[in-house]
N, C-alpha and C positions, 0 to 999 in steps of 0.2 A: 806632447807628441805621442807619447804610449797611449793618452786615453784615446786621443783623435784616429791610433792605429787599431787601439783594440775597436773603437765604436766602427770603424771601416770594416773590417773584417766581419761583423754580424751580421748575416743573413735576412734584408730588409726586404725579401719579394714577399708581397701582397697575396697570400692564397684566394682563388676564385672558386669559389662554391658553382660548378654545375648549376644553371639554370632546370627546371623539369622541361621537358619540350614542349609544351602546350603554352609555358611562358616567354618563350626563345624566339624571337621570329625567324632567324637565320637557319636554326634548328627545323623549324614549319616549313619554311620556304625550301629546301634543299629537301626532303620529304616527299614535295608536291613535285617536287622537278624529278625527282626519282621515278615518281610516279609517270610523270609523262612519258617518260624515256621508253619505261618498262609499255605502258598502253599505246602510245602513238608514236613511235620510233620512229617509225616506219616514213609517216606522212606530213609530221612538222619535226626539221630538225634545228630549228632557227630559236634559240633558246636564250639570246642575246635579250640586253636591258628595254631595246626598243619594239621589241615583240610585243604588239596588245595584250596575248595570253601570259605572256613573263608578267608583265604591268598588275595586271589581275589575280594574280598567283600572289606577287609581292605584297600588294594590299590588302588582298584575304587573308593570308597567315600575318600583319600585322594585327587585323581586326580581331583574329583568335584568339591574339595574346591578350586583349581588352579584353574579351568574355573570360577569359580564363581567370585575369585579375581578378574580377567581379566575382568569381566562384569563388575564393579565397578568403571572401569580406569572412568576419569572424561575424559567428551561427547567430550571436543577438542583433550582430546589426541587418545581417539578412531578415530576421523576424523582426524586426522594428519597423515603426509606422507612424505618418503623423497622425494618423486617424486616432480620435482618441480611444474610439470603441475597437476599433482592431486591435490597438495599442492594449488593453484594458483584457483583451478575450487574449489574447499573446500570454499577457501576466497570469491569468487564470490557469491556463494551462498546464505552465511546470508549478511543483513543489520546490517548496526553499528546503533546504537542508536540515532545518529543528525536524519538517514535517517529512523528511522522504529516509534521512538517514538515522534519526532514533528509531527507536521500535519498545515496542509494550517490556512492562522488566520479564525477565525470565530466570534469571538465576538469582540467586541467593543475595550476591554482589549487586544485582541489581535494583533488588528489592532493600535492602539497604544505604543504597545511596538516595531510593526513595522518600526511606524513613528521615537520612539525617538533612532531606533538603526541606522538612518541616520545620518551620518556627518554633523553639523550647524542645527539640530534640539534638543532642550532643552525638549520640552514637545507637546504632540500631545492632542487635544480631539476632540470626534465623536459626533455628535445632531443629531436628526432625520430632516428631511428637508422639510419646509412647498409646499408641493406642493398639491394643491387642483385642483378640476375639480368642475364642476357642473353638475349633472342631471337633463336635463329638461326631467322627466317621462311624463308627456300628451304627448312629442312629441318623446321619446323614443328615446332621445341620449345625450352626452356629450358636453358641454359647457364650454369653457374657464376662460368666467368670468359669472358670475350673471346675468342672463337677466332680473330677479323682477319678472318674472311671477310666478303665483301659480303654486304649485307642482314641482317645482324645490331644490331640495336639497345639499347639499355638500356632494365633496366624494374627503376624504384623502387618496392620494395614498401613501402607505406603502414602507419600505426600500429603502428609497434615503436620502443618509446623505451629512450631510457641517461639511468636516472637516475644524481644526481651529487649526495653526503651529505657535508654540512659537519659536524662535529661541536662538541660544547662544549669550550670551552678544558682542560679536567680529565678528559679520555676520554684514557686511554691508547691503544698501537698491541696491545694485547690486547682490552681491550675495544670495540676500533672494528669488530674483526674479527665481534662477537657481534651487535652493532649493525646490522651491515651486512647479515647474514643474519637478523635480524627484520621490518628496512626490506622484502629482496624477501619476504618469509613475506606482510608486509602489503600488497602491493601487490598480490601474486598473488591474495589473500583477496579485493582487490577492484578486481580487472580485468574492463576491460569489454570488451561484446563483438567479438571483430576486433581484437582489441589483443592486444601484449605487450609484457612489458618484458625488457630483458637484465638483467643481474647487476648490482645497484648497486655503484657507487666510489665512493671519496673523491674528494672536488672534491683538486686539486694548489692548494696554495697559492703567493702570489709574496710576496717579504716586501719590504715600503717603512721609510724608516726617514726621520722628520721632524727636520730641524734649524733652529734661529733663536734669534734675540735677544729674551727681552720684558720688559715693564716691568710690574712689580708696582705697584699702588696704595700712595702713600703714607701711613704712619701708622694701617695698618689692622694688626690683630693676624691674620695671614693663615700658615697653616703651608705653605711651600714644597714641601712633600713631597705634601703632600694635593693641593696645584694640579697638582704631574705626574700626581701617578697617575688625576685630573680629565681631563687634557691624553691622557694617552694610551689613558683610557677611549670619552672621547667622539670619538675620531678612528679609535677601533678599529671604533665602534657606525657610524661615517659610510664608512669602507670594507666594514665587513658588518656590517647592523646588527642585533641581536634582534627576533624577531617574535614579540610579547608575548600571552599570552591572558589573557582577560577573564571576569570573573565576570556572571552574567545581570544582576544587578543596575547592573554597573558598563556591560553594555551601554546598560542601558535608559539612562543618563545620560548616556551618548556621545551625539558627533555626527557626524554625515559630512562630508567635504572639504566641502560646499555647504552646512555650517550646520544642516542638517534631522536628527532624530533617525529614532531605527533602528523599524522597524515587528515587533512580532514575527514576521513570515513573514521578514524581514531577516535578524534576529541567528540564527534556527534554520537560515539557508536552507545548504546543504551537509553532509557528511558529519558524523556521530557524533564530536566529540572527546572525551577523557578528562578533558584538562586546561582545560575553560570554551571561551571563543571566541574567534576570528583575526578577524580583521578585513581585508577585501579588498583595500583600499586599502596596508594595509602589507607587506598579501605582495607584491603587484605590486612594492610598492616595496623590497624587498627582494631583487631581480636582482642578478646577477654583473655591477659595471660592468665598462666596457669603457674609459671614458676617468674620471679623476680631478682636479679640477679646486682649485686652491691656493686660490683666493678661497672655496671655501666649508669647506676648515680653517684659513683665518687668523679666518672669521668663525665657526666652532667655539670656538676659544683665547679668541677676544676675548670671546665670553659667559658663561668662565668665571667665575664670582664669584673676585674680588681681583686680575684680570688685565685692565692697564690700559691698555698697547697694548704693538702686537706690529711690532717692530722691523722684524725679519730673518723668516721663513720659509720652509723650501724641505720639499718632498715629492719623493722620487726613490725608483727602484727600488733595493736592494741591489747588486743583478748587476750592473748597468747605468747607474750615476748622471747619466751624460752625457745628458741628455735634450733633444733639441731645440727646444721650449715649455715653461721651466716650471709654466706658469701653468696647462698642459693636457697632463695627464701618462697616457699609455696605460697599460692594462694589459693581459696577454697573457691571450688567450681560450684555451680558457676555464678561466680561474685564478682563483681568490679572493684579494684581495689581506688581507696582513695586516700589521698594525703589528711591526716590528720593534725592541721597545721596549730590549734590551739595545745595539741598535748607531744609537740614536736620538741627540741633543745639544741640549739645549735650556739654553743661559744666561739665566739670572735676576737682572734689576736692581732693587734696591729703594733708593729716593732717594740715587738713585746708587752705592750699593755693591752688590758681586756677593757674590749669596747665592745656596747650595748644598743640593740638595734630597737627603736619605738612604737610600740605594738600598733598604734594607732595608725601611724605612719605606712607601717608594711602592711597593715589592713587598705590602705589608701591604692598603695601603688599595687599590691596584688588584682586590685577589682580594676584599677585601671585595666592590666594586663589581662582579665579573665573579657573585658568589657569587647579590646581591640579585637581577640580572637574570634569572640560570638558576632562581631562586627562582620570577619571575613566569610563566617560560614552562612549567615543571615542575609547576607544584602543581596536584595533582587535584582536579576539581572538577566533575563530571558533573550542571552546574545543567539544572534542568528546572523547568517550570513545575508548580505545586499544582494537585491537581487539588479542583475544589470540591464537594463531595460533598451539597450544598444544607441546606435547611431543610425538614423534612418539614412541609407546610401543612395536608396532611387535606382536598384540594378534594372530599373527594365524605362531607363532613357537612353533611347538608339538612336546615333545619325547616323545616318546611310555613310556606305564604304564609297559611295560612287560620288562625293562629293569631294572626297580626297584624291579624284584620276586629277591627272593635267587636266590646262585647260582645254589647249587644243580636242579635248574627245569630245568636248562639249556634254558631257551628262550630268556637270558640276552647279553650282548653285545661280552659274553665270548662263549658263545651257547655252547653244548656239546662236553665233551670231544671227542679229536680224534679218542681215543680208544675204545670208545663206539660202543656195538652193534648194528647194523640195527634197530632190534627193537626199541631198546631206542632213537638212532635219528629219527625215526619216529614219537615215541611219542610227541616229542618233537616239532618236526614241526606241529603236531596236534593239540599239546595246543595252539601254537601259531596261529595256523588261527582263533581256537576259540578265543584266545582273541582280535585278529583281527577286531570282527564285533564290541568290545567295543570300540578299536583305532580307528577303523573310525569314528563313530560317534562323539567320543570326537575330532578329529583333524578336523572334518567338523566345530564343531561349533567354533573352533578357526577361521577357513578361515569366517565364516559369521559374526563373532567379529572385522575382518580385514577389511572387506569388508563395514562395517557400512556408508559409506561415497557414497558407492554405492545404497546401499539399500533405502537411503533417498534423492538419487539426482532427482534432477528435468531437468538432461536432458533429450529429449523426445526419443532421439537412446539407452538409456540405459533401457535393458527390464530383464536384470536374474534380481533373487533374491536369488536366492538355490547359493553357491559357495561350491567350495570339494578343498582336497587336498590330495596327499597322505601320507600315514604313512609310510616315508621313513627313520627314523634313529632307524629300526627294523632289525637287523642284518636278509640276507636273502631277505628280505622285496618283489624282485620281484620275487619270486616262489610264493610266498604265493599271488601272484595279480595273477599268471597262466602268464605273459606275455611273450614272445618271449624272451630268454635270449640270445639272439644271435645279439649283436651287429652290425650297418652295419660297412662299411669298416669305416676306419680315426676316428673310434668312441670309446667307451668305452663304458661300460656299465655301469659306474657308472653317466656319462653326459648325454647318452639315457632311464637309467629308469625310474625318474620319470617323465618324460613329458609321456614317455607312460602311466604310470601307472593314470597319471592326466585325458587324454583323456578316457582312460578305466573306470575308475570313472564314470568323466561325459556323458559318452557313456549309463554307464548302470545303472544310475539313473534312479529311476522311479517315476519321476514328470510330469505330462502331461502340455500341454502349457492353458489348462483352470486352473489351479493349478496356472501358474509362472503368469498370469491374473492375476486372484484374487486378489491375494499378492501384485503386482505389484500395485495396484488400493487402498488397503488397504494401503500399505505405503503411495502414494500421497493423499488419505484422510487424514490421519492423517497428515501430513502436512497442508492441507488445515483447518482442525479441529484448529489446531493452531491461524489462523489469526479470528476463529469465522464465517468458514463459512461452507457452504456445497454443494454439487452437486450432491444428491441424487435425487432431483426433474428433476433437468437439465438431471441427467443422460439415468431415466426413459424414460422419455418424447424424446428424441433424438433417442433414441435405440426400442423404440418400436412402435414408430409412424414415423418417418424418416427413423430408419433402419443404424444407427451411426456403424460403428464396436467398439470393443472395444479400438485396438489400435488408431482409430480414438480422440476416447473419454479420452484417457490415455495423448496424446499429447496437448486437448486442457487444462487438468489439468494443463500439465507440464508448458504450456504460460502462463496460470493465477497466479500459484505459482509464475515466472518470473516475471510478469507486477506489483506483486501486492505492493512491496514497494510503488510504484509511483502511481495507480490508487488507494490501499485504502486510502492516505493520501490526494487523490483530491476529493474525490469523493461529496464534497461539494462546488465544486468551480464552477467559469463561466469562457468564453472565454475571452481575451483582446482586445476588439473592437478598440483600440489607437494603434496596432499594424501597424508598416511598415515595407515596403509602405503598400499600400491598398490592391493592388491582392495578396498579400501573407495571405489573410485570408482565401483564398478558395483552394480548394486542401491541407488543411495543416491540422495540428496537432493542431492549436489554434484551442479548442472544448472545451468543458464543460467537467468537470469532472466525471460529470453524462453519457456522450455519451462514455467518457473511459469505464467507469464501466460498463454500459449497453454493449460495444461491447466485454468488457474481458465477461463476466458472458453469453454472448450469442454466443460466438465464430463467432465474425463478424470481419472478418482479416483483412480488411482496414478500419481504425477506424475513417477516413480522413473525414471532411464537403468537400463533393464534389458532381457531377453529379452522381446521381445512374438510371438515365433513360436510361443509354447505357451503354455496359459492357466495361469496359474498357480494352484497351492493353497495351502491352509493349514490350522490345527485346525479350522477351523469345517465344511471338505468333508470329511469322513467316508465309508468304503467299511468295509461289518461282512457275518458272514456270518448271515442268519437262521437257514439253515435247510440240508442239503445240495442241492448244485447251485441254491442261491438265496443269492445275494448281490448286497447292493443298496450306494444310497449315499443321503445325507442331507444338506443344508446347514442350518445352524443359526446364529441371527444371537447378541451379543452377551450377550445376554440366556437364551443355551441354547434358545429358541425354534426349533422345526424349519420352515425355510421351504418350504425344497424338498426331495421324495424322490423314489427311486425310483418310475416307474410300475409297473413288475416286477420279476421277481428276473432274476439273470443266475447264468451257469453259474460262473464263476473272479468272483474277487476284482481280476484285472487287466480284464476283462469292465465291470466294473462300474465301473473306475476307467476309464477309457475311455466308457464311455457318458456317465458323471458328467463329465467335461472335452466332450463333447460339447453336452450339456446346458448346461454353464454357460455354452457359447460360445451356444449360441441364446437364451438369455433375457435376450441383452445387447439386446433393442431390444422396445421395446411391444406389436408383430403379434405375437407368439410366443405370447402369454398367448390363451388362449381360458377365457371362464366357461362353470362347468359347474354348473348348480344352486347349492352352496353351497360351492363349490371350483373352482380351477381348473387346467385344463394347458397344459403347454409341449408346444410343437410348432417343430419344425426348419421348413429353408428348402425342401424336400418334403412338409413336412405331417404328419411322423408324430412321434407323441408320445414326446418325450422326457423328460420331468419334469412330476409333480404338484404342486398345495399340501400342505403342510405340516400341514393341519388343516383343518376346515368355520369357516363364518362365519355368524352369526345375520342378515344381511343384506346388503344389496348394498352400502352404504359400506363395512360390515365390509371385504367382500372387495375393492372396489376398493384400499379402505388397505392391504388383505395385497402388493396386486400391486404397487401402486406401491413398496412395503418390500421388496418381493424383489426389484424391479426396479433401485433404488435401491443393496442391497446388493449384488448381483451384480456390477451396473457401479463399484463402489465400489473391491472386494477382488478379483474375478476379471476386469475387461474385458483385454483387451487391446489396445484403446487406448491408442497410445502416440506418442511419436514423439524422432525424435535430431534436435538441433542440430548439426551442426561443421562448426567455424569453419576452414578454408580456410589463414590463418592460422599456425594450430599445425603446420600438418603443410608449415615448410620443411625444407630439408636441403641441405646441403652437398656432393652428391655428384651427378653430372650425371641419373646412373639414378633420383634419386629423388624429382623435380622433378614438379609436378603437368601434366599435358599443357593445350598451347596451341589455341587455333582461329584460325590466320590463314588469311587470303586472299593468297595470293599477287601478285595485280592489283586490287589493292587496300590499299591504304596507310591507311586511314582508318577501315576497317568492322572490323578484327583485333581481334582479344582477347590482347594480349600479356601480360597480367596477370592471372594465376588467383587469386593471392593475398589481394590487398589489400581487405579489404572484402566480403568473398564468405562466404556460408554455405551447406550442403546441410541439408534440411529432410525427415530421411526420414521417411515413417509408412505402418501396415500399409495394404494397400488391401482386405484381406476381414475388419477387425477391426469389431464390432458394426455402430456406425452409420455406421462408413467404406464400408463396400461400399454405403451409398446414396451412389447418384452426387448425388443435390444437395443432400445433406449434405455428402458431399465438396468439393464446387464452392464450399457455403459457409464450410469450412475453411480451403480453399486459400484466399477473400479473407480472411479473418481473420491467417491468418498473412502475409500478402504487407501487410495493414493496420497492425498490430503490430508489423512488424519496424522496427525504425530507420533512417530514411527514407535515412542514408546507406551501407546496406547491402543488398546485390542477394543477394535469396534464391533458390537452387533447390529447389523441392518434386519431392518426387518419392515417388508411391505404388506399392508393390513387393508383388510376391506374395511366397508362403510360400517358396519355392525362395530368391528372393532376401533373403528376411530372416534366414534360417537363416545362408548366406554373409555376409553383412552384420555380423550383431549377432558371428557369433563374431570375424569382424577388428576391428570397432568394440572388443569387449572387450579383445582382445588388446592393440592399439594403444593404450587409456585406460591398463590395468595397463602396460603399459611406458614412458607419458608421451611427450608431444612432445619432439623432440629425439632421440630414440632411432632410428637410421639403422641400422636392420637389414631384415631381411626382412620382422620385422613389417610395417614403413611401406609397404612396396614390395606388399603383400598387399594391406594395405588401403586404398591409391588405388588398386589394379586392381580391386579390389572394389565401389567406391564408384562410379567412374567406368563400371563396369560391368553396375551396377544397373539395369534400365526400369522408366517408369511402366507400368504395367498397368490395364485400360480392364476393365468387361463387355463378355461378347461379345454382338452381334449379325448380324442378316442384311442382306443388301441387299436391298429391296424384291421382289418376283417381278413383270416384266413382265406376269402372266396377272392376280393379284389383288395390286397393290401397296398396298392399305390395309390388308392385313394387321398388317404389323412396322412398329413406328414408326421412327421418324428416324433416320438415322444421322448420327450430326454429328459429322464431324473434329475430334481431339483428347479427344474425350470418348467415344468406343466404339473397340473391336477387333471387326474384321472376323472372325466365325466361319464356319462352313462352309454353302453352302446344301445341303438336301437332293435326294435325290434326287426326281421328280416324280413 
């Protein structure tokens, strides 16, 4: 009776979670009636169950609460489809999490978990690496070594490490050799920028060898041999221990030193491993000690199972056993210490008799144990998270609300009786178009609930954003659209109305195409909004100083959304100069991560280290001869379509190839295009026409779409926009002549630049290439890259004419195909090259004292001074 009293007494009311009101209908319905009251008060006060208007009130905010469901479906299965290829272009889309939430290594820790996720590598670590210069300031350059004279001081050149490879106990000295040259292969792969590394070594081992007295448990069935090979596993693991990887799942169930479990932005956060995941905390703790400490391997031994105390213990070096603490035993830097278990002694007492453990034996079960370990750090396992491909819902299947009135309205699936008068089926059809203009709207926003995979695609062909459908399971349904009910032959009308009724929709919507813009521009923000970035400056700046269109501006979103798994995860890294062979550095993709980012963010479509002093061709530019002394040329996009031709014929075939590189160099920017009736032409930066369209166009979209696609392609395959990163860096050298030049101040100790090296990049790009030769395009460049660059590195930009790009790109070439470190003439060419390059300005005048509102401003730094004329 007390339990049955106490269980009475418990508080069993049911808490009710608030519905949202969009879910509610009672919540909807009382809204709506609100609203009447407040708008027609006045002229209907009859607001009873049997009012037509109540009836259609009640049923509309039923229906609401259906769409409202349907918004709620969870976001994959809104994107789901049974189409396989929508299905397939959905998946393409997003990034899985190895790809969107690692990123290139960047720190130390990173770079380390790199090294230990190679095959025959036990432990990695990274030291800054002594390399010095000297500044002799009275003589105002760098020096090698130390020449004594006054005023000469040292300058440590920053970010160049020596790394140091531990190997697994079972790596021979052959295969440490093959090891070791993958280690730097991998490093170089993903070095970042302003950094390098010297040649990996072996860490030098020091060998310690543990001896003592201990006392085995009595009466326990314990195997002596198994307890050593226990003993001098886990003293091996306590002076260098395995850093173990983890399976995703085995993540998810860890914990961190503080108890709290792993977030997945956690366990993905760092570089791509092979073998599962590393864990932070153990790499840290996985350092080269410096001091060894006795109390924490007596308290090792003593938690081995069957091992019951520990007598005697002592830990010493081999070389050196005399140690003057032993309780606190150094070890010499930087050296690995390792068990040296053949010259080790350890006596075994078991209820008071000495027992002897069999060497063979404990060699047995030691390699087992050495064997299990390299088992957990080796084994592949490239976990990644599922990606959920959803539940295709069908949100845009609509039945009309009006088939849910009573019967009696007759608008329902049963409509009016037969018997009925004219009048009355008229009525009838009347209510029903009025409720008509609610069915559509509700069945439109079903097709835009369907459509969700469209609306947020980032292909560049896909431009609706408005989708309709019709309200076709309306008994009647096409009288009330007005459309043709007169099927054609072999047809029906139940298989021809709604397509018609679909086009008549979208026919007579009235959304203008600056409307479907908009929209179209606000979904790819928001998308971009996602990854933390934005294009509201870029947008500006393009569109009203270049003259961008907007579908222009919509497709270079659409590329950046595209590119951006893979340039924002690089966009700290440097190129691989150990790349082969050698001429595969130039014309290719090895770039900085930084030249990626800079070309997505400034829509420069060939992202390639290459020649940008001449524009380049391909199959697509064409030179033929029509006709004698007429030869023209043609650009042709993808598709074999002719965008751009000749406007006339030319005398030679080299004529032609010449006017054609002219051409493609002018229609790198919007002004160039002039419409001509139902075609247009290119016109230079003189005005005279250099290239036609490709063909006429039935309108004016027509042809703006032709200009923006040739505009588009041009600067794609032919701009010559471009630009070089190098890093400062790469180009030391060991010989006094070959040293990058200093800027000191002589009476001045504090304002000098003793250090060209450390941290420094040159930032070349053409200065008369498409939309670089506008100066506040330009201007807007140079902050992008000055914005971009990694805040710990000081960039020089610099925009060079044609003279100097020619000089430029062939030393740059030279110097890439012979790699850094190569101290020959090349090097010596191209720092006199590099350092010898100017920025170049347009020219202008200085105002004329007689009428100076003539010529506009001249503002330092940003114009060269040209000639005035004569008066």
């Amino acid at each position: 009776m007390v339990a049955t009293a106490d269980f009475l007494s418990v508080d069993l009311t049911i808490q009710r979670t608030p519905l949202e009101t969009a879910l509610d209908q009672p919540q909807l319905y009382a809204l709506g009636l609100d609203a009447i009251r407040r708008l027609a008060g006045l002229v209907w006060t009859d607001h009873n169950v049997h009012d037509p208007g109540v009836t259609v009130l009640e049923l509309a905010s039923y229906v609401l609460t259906d769409l409202a469901h349907r918004a709620t479906f969870p976001v994959e299965d809104l994107l789901a489809s049974d189409d396989t290829e929508e299905r397939d272009a959905v998946r393409k889309g997003f990034s899985s999490a190895r790809q969107l939430l690692t990123n290139r290594a960047l720190t130390i820790r990173d770079y380390r978990k790199l090294l230990i996720d190679l095959p025959g590598i036990r432990n990695a670590w990274l030291y800054p690496a002594d390399v010095t210069y000297f500044a002799d300031r009275p003589k105002q350059r760098l020096r090698v070594s130390d020449p004594g004279t006054p005023g000469v001081v040292p300058v440590h050149v920053h970010g160049v490490y020596q790394v140091l490879i531990d190997f697994a106990d079972d790596v021979d000295l052959v295969a440490q050799t093959g090891i070791l040259r993958q280690a730097g292969v991998l490093l170089q792969a993903n070095r970042n920028l302003c950094e390098d590394f010297l040649a990996p070594l072996a860490v030098t081992r020091q060998d310690f060898r543990i001896c003592g007295d201990i006392e085995l448990e009595p009466g326990r069935e314990a195997d002596v041999s198994h307890i050593q090979a226990q003993i001098f596993f886990q003293v091996e693991q306590y002076l260098a221990p395995d850093v173990p990887n983890y399976s995703l799942a085995e993540m998810q169930q860890a914990r961190k030193p503080d108890g709290s479990s792993y977030e997945i932005e956690e366990i993905f956060d760092g570089p791509q491993l092979m073998c599962g995941f590393i864990k932070d905390d153990e790499v840290d703790h996985a350092n080269l000690p410096e001091t060894l400490k006795l109390s924490d391997v007596i308290r090792i031994v003593t938690e081995i199972p069957g091992v019951l105390a520990v007598r005697d213990l002592l830990i010493v070096p081999v070389d050196s056993p005399d140690v003057p603490d032993k309780w606190v035993v150094p070890v010499s830097s930087p050296q690995r210490p390792q068990l040296a278990r053949e010259k080790s002694r350890l006596v075994y007492h078991k209820d008071g008799v000495p027992v002897l453990p069999l060497s063979a034996a404990v060699d047995t079960f030691y390699s087992q144990l050495a064997a299990k370990a390299t088992a957990l750090v080796e084994t592949p396992r490239p976990d990644d998270l599922a990606f959920s491909a959803g539940r295709p819902r069908h949100a845009d299947r609509y039945y009309s609300f009006q088939n849910h009135f009573p019967a009696t309205y007759g608008i329902g699936e049963a409509g009016v009786n037969s018997d009925a008068p004219p009048r009355r089926q008229a009525q009838a059809r009347q209510f029903k178009a009025y409720l008509l203009f609610f069915d559509q709207i509700m069945a439109d926003f079903c097709a835009q609930l369907e459509r969700l995979r469209d609306l947020f695609s980032i292909n560049p062909e896909m431009e609706k954003t408005y989708f309709y459908q019709p309200v076709d399971t309306l008994l009647g349904y096409e009288q009330l659209y007005g459309i043709d009910t007169t099927p054609p032959a072999g047809k029906t009308l139940l298989e021809v109305a709604p397509g018609l009724v679909q086009t008549l929709v979208e026919t007579k919507a009235d959304e203008s195409p600056e409307v479907h813009d908009a929209r179209r521009h606000r979904f790819l923000d928001h998308l971009i909004a996602r990854y933390a970035e934005r294009f509201h400056e870029y947008a500006a700046i393009v569109q009203a100083v270049i003259g961008t269109s907007s579908r222009t501006l919509r497709r270079h979103k659409c590329r950046f959304l595209e590119a951006y798994p893979t340039t924002g995860g690089l966009r700290g890294g440097a190129y691989d100069y150990t790349a082969q062979p050698p001429v595969s550095r130039w014309d290719s993709l090895n770039i900085s991560g930084l030249e990626q980012r800079l070309c997505a963010l400034l829509d420069i479509g060939n992202a390639k280290r290459r020649d940008f002093s001449v524009t380049p061709v391909d199959g697509h530019a064409a030179v033929m001869t029509v006709g004698p002394g007429d030869c023209r040329f043609q650009i042709t996009n993808d598709a074999g379509a002719v965008l751009l031709k000749a406007p006339f014929g030319f005398p030679t075939l080299d004529d032609a190839r010449t006017a054609m590189a002219h051409a493609l160099e002018a229609c790198q920017v919007p002004a160039a295009y002039l419409q001509q009736a139902d075609t247009f032409l290119v016109v230079d930066s003189a005005g005279q026409t250099v290239a036609q369209g490709g063909s006429h166009f039935a309108d004016a979209d027509q042809l703006n779409r032709a200009i923006d696609d040739c505009l588009d392609f041009v600067r794609q395959r032919y701009g010559r926009e471009a630009l070089y990163v190098i890093e400062n860096i790469l180009l030391r050298a060991a010989s006094d002549d070959l040293l990058l030049p200093i800027c000191v101040d002589g009476n001045c100790e504090d304002c000098g630049d003793d250090d060209p090296y450390s941290y420094r990049i040159h930032v070349i790009l053409p200065a008369d290439a498409g939309r670089f030769a506008n100066m506040e395009f330009r201007e807007y460049a140079e902050g992008v890259i000055r914005a971009e660059t990694p805040a710990h590195i000081l960039p020089k930009v610099c925009w060079i004419g044609p003279e100097d790009q020619q000089r430029l790109e062939k030393a740059y070439r030279d110097w890439i195909e012979a790699g850094p470190g190569t101290e020959t003439n090349v090097l010596a060419t191209f720092i006199e090259v590099l350092y010898s390059v100017k920025n170049v300005y347009p020219k202008t005048q200085l105002a004329s004292c007689r009428n100076p509102d003539k010529l506009p401003k001249f503002i330092l730094g940003h114009r060269a001074l040209g000639t005035q004329p004569k008066d």
